[in-house]
N, C-alpha and C positions, 0 to 999 in steps of 0.2 A: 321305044322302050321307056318305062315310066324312071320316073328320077327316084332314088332310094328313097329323099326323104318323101316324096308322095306316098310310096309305098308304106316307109315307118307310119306316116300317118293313119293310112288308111286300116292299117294293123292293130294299131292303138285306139282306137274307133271301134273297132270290130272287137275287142278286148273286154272294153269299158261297155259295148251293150248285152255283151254273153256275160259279165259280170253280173250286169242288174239283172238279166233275164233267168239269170240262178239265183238270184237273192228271194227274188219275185215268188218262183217255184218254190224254193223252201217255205217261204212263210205260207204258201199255200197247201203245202202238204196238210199244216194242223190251224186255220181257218177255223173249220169246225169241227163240235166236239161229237164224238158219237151219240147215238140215244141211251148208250147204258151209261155213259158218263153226265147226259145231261139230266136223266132222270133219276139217280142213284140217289139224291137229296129225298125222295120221295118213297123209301122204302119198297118192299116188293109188293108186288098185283096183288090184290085181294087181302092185303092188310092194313090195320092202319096205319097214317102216316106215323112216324118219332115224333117223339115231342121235339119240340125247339130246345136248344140247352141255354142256359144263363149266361 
């Protein structure tokens, strides 16, 4: 039978990498941005672009 504190450890180990491993996934959720967010700077199809503002 393994000794508690082996276990605490191996608990604590297993914690702290499903910690990063969710940290990881969220910032991965919004990485990148879609194409209506990335091209919205550029007005719609078949018009012309905005002007730039001051």
């Amino acid at each position: 039978m393994a000794s508690n504190t082996k276990a605490t450890t191996v608990k604590r180990k297993n914690k702290h990498e499903a910690a990063g491993r969710r940290r990881k996934n969220r910032q991965a959720r919004r990485s990148t941005v879609s194409a209506v967010e990335l091209f919205a700077a550029l007005g719609e199809p078949g018009k012309p672009a905005p002007k730039a503002a001051k």
